[in-house]
Residue frames relative to the residue before (quaternion, step in Angstrom):
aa qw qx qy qz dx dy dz
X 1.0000 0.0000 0.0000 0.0000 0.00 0.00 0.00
X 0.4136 -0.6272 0.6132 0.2439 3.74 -0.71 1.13
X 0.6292 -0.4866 0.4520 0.4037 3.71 -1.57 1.07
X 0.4363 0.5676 -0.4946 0.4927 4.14 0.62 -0.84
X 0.8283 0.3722 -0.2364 0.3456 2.81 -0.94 -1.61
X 0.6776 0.4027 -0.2567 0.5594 3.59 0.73 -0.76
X 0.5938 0.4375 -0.4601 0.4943 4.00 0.52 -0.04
X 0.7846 0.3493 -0.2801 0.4289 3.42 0.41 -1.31
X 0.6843 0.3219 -0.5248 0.3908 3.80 0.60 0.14
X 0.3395 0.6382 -0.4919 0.4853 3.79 1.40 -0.11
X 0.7760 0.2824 -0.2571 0.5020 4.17 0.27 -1.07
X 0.6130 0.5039 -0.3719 0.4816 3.79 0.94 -0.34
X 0.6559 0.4774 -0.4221 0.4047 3.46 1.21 0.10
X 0.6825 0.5360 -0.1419 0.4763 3.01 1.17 -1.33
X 0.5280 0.5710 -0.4089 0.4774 3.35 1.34 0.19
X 0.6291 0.5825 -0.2795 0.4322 3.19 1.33 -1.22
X 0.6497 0.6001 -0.2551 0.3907 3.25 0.75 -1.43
X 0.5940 0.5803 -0.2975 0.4711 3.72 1.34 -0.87
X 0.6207 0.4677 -0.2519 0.5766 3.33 0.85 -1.63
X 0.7736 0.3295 -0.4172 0.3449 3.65 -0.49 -0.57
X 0.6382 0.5194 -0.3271 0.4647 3.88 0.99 -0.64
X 0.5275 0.5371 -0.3902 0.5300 3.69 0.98 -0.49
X 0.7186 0.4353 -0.2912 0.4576 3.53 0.57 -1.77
X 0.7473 0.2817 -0.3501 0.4895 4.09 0.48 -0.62
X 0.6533 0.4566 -0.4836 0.3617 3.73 0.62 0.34
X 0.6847 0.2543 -0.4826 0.4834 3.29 1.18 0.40
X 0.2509 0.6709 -0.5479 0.4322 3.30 0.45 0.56
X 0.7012 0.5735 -0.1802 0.3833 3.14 0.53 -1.49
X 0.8727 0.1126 -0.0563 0.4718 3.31 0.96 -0.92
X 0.5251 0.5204 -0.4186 0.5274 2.92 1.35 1.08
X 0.4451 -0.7057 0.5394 0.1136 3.83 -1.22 0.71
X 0.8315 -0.0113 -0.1685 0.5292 3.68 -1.42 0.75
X 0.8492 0.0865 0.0734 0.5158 3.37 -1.36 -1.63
X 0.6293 0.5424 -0.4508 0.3266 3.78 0.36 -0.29
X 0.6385 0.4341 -0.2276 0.5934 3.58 1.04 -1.51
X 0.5131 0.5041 -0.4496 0.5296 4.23 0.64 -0.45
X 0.6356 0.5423 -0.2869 0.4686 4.01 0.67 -1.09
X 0.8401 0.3667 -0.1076 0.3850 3.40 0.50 -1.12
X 0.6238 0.4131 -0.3287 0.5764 3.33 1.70 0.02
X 0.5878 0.4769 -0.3964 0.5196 3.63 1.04 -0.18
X 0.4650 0.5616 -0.4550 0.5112 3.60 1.49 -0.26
X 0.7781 0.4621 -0.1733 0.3886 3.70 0.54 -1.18
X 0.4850 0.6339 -0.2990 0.5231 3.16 1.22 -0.28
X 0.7640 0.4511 -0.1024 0.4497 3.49 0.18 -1.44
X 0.3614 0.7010 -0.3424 0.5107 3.50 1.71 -0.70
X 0.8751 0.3335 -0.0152 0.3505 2.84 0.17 -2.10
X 0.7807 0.3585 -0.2150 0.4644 3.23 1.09 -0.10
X 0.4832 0.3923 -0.5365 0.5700 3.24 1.63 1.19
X 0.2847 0.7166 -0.5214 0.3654 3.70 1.46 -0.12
X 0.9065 0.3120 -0.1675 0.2298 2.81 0.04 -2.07
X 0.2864 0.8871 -0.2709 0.2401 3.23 1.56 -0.47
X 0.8133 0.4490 0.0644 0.3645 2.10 0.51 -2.54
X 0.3815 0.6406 -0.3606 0.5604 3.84 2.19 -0.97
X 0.8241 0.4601 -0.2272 0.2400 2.86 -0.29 -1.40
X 0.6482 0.4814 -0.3192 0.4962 3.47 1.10 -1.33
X 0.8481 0.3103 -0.3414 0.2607 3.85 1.04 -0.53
X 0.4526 0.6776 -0.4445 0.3721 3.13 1.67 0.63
X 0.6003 0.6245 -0.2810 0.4132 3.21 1.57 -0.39
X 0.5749 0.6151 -0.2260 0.4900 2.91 1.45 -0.61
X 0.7588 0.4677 -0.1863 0.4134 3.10 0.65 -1.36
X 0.3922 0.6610 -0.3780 0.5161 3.61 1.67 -1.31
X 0.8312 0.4298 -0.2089 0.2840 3.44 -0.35 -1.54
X 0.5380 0.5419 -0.3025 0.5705 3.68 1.25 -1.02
X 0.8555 0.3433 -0.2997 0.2458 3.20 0.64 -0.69
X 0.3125 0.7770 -0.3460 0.4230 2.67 1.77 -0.29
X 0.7258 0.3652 -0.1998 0.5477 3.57 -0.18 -2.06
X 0.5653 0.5845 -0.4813 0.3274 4.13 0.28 -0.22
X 0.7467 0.3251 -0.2526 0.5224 3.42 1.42 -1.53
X 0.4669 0.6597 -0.4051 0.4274 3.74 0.96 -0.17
X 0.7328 0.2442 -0.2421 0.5871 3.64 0.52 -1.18
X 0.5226 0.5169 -0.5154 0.4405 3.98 0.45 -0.15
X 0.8378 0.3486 -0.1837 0.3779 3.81 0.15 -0.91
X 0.6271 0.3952 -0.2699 0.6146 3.46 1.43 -0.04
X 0.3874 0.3538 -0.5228 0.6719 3.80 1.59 0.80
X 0.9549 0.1153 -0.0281 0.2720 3.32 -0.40 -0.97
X 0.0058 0.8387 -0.5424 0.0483 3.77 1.19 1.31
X 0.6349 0.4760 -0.4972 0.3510 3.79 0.44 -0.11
X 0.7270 0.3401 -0.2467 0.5431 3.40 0.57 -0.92
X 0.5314 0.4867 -0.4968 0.4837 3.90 0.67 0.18
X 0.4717 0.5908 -0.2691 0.5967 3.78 1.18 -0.60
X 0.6972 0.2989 -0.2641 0.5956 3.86 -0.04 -0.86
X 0.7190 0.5020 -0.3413 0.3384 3.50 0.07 -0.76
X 0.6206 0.3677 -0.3254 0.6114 3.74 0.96 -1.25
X 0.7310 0.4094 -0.4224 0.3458 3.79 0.16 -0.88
X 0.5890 0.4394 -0.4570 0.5011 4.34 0.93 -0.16
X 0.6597 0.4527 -0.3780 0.4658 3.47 0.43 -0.64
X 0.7269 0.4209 -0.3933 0.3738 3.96 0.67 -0.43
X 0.5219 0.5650 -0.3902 0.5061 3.31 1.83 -0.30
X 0.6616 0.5625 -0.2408 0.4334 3.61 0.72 -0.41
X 0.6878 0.2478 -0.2831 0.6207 3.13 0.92 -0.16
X 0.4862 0.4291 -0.4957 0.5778 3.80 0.85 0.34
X 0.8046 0.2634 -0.3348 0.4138 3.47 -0.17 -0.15
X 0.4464 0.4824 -0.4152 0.6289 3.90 1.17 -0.12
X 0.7982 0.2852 -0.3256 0.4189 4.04 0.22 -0.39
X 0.2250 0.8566 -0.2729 0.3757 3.09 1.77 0.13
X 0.8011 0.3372 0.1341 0.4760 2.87 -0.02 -2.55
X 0.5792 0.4224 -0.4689 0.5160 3.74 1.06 -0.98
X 0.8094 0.3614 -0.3399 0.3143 3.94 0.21 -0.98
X 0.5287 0.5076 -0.4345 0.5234 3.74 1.03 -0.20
X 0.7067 0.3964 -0.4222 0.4065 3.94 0.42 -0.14
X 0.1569 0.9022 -0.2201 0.3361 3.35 1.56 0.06
């Protein structure tokens, strides 16, 4: 995720977070069908919030995705060395945990 993209969902939260305290502080001071109004107000808040998370984690997931896809099909030797040091590393971390055994 580029710092942008990460500011503007940082302010798209904090926007939310405003809107949903406003919506449960009148609530607060409001009775029957009015406070019911203002929490279905807050509700809906939150559930274009989450939408909206979700649609950019998917987004972002996926960019990242094709990033490690085209990175290792540039560079399959050293993606090789890499998976094969890391499997040696955890052979020898499972090593030591079972020899202390």
């Amino acid at each position: 995720m580029t710092q942008s993209a990460a500011d503007k969902l940082n302010q798209d939260v904090q926007d939310l977070v405003a809107e949903v305290a406003d919506h449960l502080k009148a609530a607060a001071h409001k009775t029957g069908k009015e406070a019911n109004e203002a929490l279905h107000r807050s509700s809906e808040a939150l559930s274009q919030a989450t939408e909206r998370l979700v649609g950019e984690a998917r987004r972002t997931s996926a960019v990242a995705g094709k990033q490690v896809i085209d990175e290792v099909r540039a560079h399959p030797v050293t993606t090789a060395a890499l998976v094969a040091s890391a499997a040696a590393l955890l052979g020898v971390l499972v090593a030591r945990l079972n020899a202390e055994d």
